[in-house]
C-alpha positions in Angstrom: 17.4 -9.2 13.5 17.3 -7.0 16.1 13.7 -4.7 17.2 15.6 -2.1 20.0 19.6 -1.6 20.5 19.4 -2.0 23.7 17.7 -4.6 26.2 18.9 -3.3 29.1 17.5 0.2 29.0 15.1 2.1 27.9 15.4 4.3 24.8 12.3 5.2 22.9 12.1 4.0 18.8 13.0 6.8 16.9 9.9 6.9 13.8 8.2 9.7 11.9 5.9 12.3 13.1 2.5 11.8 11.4 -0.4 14.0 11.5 -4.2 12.6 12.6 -5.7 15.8 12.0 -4.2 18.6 14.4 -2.1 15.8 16.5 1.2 14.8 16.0 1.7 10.9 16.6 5.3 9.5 16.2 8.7 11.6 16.2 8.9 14.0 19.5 5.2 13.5 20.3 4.4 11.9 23.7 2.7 8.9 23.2 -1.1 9.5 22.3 -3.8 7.9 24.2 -6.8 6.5 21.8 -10.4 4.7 22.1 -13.4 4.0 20.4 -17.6 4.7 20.6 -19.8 1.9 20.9 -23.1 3.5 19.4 -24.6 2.9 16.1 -22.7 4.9 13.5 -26.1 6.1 12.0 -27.0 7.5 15.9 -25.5 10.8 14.9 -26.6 12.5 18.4 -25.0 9.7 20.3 -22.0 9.8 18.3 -21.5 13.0 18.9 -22.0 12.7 22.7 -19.7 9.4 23.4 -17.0 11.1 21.4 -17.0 14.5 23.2 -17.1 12.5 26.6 -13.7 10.4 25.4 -12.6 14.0 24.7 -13.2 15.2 28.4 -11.4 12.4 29.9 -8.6 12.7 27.8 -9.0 10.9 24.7 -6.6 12.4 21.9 -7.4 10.3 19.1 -11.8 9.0 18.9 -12.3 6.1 16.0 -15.6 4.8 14.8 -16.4 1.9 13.0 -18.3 2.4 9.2 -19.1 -1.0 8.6 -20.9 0.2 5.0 -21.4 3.0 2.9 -24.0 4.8 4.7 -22.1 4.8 7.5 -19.3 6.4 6.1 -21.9 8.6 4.9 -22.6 9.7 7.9 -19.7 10.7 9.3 -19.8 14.0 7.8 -22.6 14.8 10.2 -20.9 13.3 12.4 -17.9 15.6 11.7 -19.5 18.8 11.5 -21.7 18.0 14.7 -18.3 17.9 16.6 -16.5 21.0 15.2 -19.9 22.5 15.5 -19.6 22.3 19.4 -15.8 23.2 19.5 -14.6 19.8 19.9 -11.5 19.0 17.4 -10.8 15.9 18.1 -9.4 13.6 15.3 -12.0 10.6 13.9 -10.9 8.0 12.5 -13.0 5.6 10.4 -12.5 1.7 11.1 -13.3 -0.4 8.2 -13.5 -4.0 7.6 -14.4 -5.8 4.1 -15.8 -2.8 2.1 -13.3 -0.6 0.3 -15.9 1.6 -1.3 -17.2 2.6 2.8 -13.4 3.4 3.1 -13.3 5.7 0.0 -16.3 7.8 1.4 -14.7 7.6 5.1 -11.8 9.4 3.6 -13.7 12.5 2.5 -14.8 13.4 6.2 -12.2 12.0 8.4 -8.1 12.5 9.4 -7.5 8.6 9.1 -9.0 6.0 8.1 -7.7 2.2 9.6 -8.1 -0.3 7.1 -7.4 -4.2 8.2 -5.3 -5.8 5.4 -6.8 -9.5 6.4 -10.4 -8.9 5.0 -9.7 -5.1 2.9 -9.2 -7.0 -0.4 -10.2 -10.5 0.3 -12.5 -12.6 1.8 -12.3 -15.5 4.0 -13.4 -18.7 3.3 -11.1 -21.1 5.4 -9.7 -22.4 1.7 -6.8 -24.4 1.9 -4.5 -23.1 -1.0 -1.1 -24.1 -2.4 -0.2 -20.8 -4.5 2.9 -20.4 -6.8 4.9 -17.6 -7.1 3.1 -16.5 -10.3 -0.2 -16.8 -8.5 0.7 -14.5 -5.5 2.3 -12.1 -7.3 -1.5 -11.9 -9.0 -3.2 -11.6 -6.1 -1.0 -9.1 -5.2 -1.6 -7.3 -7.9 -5.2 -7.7 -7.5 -4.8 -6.2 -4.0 -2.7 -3.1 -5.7 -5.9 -2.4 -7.4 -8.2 -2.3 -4.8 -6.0 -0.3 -2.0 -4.8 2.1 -4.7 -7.7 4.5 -5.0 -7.9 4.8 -1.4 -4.4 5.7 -0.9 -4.6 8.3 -3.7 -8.1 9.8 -2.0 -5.8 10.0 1.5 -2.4 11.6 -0.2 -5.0 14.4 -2.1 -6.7 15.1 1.3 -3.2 15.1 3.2 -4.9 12.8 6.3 -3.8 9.1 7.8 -3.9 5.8 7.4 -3.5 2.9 9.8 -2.4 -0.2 8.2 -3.5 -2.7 11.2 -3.5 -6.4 11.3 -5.5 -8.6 13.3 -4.7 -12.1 14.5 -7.5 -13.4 14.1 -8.6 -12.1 10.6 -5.5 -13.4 8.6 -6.7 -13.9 4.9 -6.6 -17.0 3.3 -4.0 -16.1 1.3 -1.9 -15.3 4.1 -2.9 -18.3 6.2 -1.7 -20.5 3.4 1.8 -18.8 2.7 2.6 -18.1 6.2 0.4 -19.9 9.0 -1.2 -18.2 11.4 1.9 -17.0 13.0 3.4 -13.2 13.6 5.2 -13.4 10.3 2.0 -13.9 8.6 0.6 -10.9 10.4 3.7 -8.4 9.5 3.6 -9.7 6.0 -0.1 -8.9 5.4 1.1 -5.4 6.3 4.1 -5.1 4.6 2.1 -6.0 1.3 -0.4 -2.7 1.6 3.2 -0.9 3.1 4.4 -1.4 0.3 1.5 -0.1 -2.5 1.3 3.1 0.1 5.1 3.9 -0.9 5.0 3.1 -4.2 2.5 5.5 -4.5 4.5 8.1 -2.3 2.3 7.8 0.5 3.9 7.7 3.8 1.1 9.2 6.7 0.5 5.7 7.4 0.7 3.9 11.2 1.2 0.1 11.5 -0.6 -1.8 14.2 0.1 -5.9 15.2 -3.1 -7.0 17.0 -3.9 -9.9 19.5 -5.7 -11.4 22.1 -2.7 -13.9 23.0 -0.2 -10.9 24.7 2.3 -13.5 23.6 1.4 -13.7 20.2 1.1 -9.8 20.1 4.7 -9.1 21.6 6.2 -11.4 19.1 4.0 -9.8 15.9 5.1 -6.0 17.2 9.0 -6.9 17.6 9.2 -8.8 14.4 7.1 -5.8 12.6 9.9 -3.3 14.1 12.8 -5.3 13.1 11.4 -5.9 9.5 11.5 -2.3 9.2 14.5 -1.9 10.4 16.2 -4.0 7.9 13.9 -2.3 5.5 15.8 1.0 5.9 16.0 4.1 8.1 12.8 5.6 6.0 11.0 3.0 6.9 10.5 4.2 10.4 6.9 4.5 10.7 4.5 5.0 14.0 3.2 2.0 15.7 0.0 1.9 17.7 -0.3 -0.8 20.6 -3.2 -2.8 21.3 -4.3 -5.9 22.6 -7.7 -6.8 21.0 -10.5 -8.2 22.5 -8.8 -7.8 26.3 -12.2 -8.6 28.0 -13.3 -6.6 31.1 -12.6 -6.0 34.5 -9.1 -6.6 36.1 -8.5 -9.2 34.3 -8.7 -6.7 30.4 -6.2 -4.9 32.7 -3.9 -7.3 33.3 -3.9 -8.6 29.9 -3.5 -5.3 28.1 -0.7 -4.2 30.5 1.3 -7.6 29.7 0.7 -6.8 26.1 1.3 -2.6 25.9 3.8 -2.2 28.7 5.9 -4.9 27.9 6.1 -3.5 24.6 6.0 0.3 25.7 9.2 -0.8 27.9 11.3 -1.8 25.2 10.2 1.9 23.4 7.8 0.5 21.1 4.7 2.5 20.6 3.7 6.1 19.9 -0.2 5.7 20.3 -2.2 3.0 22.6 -5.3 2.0 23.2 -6.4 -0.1 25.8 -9.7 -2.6 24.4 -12.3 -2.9 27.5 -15.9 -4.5 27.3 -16.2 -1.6 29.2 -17.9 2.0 28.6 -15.3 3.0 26.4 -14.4 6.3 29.1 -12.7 3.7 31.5 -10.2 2.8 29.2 -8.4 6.3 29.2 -7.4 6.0 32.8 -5.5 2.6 32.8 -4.3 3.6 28.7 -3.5 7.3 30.8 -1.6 5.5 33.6 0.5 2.7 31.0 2.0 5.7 29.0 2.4 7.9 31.8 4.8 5.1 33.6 6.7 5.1 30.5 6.8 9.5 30.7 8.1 8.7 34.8 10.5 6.6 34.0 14.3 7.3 31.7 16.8 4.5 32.1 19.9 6.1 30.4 21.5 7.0 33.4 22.2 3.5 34.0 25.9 2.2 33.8 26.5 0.2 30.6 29.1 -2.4 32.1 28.5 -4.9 34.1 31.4 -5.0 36.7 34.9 -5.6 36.1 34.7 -4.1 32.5 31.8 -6.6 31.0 29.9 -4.9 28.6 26.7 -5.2 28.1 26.7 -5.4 24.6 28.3 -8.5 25.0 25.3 -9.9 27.0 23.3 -12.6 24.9 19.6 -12.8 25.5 18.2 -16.2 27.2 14.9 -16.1 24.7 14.2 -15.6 21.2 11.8 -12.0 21.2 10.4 -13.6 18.1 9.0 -17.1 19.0 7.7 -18.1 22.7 10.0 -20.7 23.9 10.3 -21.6 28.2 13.7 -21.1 29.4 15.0 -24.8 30.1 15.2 -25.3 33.7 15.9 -28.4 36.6 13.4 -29.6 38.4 13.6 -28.9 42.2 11.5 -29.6 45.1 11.2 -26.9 48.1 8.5 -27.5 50.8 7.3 -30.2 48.8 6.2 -28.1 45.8 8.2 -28.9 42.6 9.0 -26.2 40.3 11.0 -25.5 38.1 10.9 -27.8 34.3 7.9 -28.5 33.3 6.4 -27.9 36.6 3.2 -25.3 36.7 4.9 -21.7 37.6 4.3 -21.2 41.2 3.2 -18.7 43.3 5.4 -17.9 46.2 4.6 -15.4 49.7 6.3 -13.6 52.5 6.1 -15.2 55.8 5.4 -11.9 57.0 1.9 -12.2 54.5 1.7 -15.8 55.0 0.8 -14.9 59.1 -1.9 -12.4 58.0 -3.8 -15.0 56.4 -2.8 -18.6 58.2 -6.0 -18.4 59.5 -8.3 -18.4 56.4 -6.1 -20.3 54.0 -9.4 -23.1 53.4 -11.3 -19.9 52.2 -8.8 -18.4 49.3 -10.1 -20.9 47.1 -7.9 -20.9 43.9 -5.8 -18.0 45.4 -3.6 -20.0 48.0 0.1 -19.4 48.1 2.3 -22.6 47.3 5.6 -21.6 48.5 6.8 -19.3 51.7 10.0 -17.5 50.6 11.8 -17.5 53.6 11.7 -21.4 53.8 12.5 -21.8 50.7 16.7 -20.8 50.7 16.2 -18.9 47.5 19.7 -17.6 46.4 19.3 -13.5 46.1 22.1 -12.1 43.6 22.8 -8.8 41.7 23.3 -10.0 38.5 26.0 -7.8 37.5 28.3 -9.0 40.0 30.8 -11.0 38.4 31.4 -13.2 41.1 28.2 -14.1 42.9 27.1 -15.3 39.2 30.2 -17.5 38.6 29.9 -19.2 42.7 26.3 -19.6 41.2 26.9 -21.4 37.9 30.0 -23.5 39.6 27.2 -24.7 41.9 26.2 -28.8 41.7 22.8 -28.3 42.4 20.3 -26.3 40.6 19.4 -23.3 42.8 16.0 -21.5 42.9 17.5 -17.6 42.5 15.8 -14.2 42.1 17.4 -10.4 42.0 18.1 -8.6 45.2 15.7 -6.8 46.6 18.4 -3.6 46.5 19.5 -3.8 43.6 19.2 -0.3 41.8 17.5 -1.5 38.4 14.7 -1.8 36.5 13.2 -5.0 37.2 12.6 -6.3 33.4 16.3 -5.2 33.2 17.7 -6.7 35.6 15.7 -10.0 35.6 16.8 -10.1 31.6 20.0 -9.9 32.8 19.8 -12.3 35.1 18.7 -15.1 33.0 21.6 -14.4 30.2 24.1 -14.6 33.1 23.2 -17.8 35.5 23.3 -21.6 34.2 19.7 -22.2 32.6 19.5 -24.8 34.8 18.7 -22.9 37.6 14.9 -21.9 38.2 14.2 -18.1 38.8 12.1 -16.2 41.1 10.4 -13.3 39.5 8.9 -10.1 41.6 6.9 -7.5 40.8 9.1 -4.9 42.8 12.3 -4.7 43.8 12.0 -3.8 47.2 8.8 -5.2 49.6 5.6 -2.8 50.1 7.3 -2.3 53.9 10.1 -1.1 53.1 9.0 1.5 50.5 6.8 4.3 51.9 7.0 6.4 49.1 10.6 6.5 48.8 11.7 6.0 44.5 10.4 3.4 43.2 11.9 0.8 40.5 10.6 0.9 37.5 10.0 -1.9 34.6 12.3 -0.6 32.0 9.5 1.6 32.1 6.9 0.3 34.3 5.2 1.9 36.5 5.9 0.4 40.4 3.1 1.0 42.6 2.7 4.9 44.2 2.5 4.9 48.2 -0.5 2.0 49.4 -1.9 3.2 52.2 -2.9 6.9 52.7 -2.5 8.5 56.4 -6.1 7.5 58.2 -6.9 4.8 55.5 -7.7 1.0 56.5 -5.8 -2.0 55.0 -7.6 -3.7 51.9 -7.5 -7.4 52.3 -9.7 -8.0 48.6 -9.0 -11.9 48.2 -11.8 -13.3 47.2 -13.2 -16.7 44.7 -14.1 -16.3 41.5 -17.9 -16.2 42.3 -17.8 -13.7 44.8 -16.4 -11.7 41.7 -18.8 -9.4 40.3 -18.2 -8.4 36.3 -20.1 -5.8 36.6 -18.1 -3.7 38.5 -15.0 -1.5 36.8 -12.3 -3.7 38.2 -14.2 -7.1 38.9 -14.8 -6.7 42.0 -17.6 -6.9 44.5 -19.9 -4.0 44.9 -18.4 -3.3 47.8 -15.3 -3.7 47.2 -15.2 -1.1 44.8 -16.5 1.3 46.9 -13.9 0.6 49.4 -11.6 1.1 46.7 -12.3 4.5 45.4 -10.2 6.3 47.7 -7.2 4.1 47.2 -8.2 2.9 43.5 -5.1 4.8 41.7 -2.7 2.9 43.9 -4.3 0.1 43.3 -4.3 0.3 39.6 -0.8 1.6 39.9 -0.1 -2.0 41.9 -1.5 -4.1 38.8 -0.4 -2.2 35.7 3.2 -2.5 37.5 3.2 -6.2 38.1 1.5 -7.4 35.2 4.1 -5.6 33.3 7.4 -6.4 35.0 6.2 -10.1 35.5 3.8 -10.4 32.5 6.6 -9.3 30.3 9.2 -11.6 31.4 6.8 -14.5 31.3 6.2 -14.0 27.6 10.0 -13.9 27.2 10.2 -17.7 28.6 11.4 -16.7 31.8 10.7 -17.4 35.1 9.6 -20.8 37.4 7.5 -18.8 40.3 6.6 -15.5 41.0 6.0 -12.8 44.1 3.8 -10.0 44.0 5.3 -7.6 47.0 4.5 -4.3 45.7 1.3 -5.0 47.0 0.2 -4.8 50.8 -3.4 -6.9 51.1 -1.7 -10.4 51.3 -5.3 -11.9 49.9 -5.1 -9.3 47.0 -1.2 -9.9 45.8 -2.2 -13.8 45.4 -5.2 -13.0 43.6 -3.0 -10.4 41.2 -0.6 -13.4 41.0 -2.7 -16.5 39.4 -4.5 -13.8 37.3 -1.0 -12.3 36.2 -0.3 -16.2 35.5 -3.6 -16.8 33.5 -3.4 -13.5 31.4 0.4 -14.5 30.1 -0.8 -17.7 29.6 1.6 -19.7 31.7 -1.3 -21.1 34.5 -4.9 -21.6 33.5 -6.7 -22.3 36.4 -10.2 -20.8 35.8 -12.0 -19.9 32.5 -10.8 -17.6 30.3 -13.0 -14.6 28.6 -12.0 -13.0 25.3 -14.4 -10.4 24.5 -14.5 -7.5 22.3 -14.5 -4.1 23.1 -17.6 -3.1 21.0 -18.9 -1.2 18.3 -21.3 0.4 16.4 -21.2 -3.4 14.3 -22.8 -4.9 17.4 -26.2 -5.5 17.5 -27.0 -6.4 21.3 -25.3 -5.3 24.7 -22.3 -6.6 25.1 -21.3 -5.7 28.5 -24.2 -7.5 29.6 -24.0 -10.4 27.4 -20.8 -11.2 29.0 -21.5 -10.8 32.3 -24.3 -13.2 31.6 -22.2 -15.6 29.6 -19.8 -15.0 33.1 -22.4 -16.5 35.3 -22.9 -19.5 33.6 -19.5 -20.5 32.8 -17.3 -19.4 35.5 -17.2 -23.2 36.6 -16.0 -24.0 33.4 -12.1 -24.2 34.2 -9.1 -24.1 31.3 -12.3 -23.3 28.8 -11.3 -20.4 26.6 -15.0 -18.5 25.5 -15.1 -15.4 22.9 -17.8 -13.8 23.3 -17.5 -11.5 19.7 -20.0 -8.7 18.8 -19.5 -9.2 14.9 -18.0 -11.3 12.3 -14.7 -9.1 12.2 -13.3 -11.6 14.3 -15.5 -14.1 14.6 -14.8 -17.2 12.8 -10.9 -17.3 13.1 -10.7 -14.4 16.1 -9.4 -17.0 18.3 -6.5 -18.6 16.4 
């Protein structure tokens, strides 16, 4: 199976255009940019208000939960209130468990997302061995229920989101297929499937997670089951990763998960899941599909020297299933890596000097590995021959990619892999060319990653940020101190543009098994780039050295304050090291959220 035809450059999935109201998502439309309220559905004023503000920022496509009837009631007044006051907007209805508060969603809306896990069934943990005969009747139990819906939403001519959650699998499901991707692209293939037999097709599918990994793996498989299903089956995909948390760490997370996936030219509407007023999540959702706009790789040659093709490239990792690349275990400076060893985090020298002096204060932040001492073999991995004097090496080598080589970093580090002996460990970077020797000049991008715009405006001071995780205030937009924020508005796109880049390009090629260290150079505060590098490490999962927060974006199903809750919760448990806490606002996924 195969999810893109090419995994060297970038070419968008070709799917169907359709309509949420007055916009276009899918075919030639640019990728749309989505969020959600947090107010109490039955708050009609409030509704109104938190969805005309996502509209000012940008917001192209507003959904709102209708966790019962009267809910869904409601959104007619909802509705009207907003065309009232000129804002068109498209709402969608999000509905969990109750398929008769999706049937009166569907009269005032342009979409309604229904979540296949808990639509028809409910869960009760039951450990079930069903026959054939006994599926096919749940199935056709299923039919049943979802049918009427789908008919209400083909007579009205408005959407439908078919979208999994991880951590809302029904039983049914959970028994047949684990608690895996494939269970989560069946569970949506089964309502796909009703929709078109009905004629329906103004449906978008969506694979969520709050494991990036898990949610990479879900998406590809999804696309290349429906690529084997046929050329009609070429449906819009909306990208998400659920429950990302807040601060930079959500943004880390949800840049792994989306621009990984937005790289290989899967996606056609995001949304970016902050514990966060939901306004701050169209900036970093704003900057992920903008990289992707920046950024067109077909220019780039298809051969790999000498007349290789790259078709005839074989990948070093499955895209379906997680697996490490097999590496030897070497010892530079001291510091193993490479096998089973933890990934490391490697620095300039250059960097190194700035911060000599206050190593004893980074705390969990301190770098393990200079570069320059430790004889790291640099290659283009399209030449031909420095990969074979490579491979015909007798002792495992740590190597990376050039710093000039003229690719996309996720490319080229791909490439990389395929072409040198597994046993030798790899360096991953961020960039492909050091913060001091860019100054603005074209950047590389990650397959279509953003790299970072220009650090340091004319007049500006450098931002050293490295700081322990309880100077780290959760209240702040990008977890920082106070006062670091402050110092950061001038300079905060750059800086965003520095994370979204690198949790991408490194994020990405984490989840695909690769890589036994990494260096973050695209940024220019030596404190800050170390920081960005164990977080980079926690978020992909690959280096859990501090606890780790999966929290829900909110809803109008929540009945306290989340953003507080969690900075509370934060407080008390940042001590709490390789812990894993959800903090949830409803049952949705509750029981079961965290697989």
């Amino acid at each position: 199976m195969k999810y893109c035809d090419d995994f060297f450059s970038y070419h968008r999935r070709v799917s169907r255009e359709v309509m949420i109201g007055h916009v276009g998502v899918g075919g030639a439309n640019p990728v749309r940019v989505q969020s959600m309220i947090t107010c109490d559905t039955m708050d009609t004023e409030a509704s109104i208000a938190q969805t005309m503000e996502l509209a000012a920022v940008g917001c192209e496509i507003v959904r709102i939960t209708a966790p019962a009837v009267k809910d869904s009631a409601n959104l007619e007044h909802i509705a009207r209130g907003l065309r009232e006051r000129g804002c068109n907007v498209p709402i969608v209805a999000d509905i969990h468990f109750k398929p008769e508060a999706a049937m009166e969603a569907a009269k005032w809306v342009e979409k309604v997302r229904i979540n296949p896990g808990n639509y028809a069934d409910s869960k009760k943990f039951k450990i079930l061995e069903y026959t054939d005969e006994q599926y096919a009747a749940e199935l056709e139990r299923i039919r049943e229920r979802f049918t009427p819906l789908v008919q209400l939403c083909k007579q009205r001519g408005i959407a439908m989101r078919i979208g999994t959650n991880h951590g809302s699998l029904s039983d049914r499901i959970m028994n047949r297929y684990g608690d895996t991707p494939l269970g989560m692209v069946e569970s949506a293939l089964e309502f796909a499937r009703i929709a078109r037999d009905l004629d329906y097709h103004a449906f978008v599918f969506s694979m969520k997670s709050s494991n990036p990994k898990v949610m990479i793996n879900a998406y590809r498989l999804l696309v290349a089951r429906l690529r084997e299903e046929g050329a009609d089956w070429n449906y819009p995909i909306h990208l998400g990763v659920t429950e990302a948390g807040e601060g930079e760490d959500a943004r880390i997370k949800s840049a792994i998960g989306i621009g990984s996936l937005l790289a290989d030219g899967i996606g056609d509407t995001v949304r970016v899941s902050l514990t966060e007023d939901s306004i701050h999540e169209i900036p970093v959702a704003k900057a992920l599909v903008g990289s992707i706009q920046k950024t067109s790789n077909g220019h780039l040659r298809k051969t790999l020297g000498k007349g290789c093709l790259m078709s005839n490239v074989q990948l070093s990792f499955d895209p379906f299933s997680y697996q490490r690349r097999t590496t030897e275990r070497i010892e530079t400076e001291g510091v193993r890596l490479g096998g089973e060893e933890l990934m490391r985090v490697v620095i300039r020298r250059t960097d190194f000097e700035k911060i000599a002096h206050k190593i004893d204060r980074l705390g969990d932040y301190k770098p393990e590995i200079v570069y320059e001492n430790a004889q790291v073999e640099e290659i283009d991995p399209r030449d031909d021959e420095a990969v074979s004097k490579l491979n015909r090496s007798e002792t495992a080598q740590l190597v990376t990619v050039h710093d000039d080589v003229d690719w996309p970093v996720i490319a080229a580090f791909r490439l990389l892999a395929a072409r040198v002996d597994p046993r030798h460990p790899i360096l991953l970077k961020d960039v492909l060319s050091p913060h001091s020797e860019r100054s603005g000049a074209q950047r590389n991008g990650a397959d279509a990653a953003t790299q970072p715009a220009q650090r340091a405006r004319p007049g500006s001071q450098s931002r050293d940020r490295s700081l322990s995780p309880a100077q780290r205030d959760p209240s702040t937009g990008l977890g920082m101190t106070a006062s670091s924020e402050r110092a950061l508005k001038q300079n905060g796109d750059d800086f965003l543009a520095t994370l979204l880049s690198a949790a991408t390009n490194i994020g990405s090629l984490i989840c695909d098994g690769i890589g036994d260290a990494i260096l973050v150079q695209g940024e220019e505060a030596p404190g800050q780039a170390l920081r960005l590098s164990y977080n980079i490490l926690q978020a992909a999962g690959a280096r859990i050295f501090k606890t780790d927060y999966v929290a829900c974006p909110s809803c109008g199903r929540t009945l306290f304050n989340l953003q507080t809750t969690t900075a509370r919760i934060k407080e008390a448990t940042l001590h709490l090291r390789g812990v894993k806490i959800a903090i949830m606002g409803c049952i949705v996924n509750g029981p079961g959220g965290q697989p």
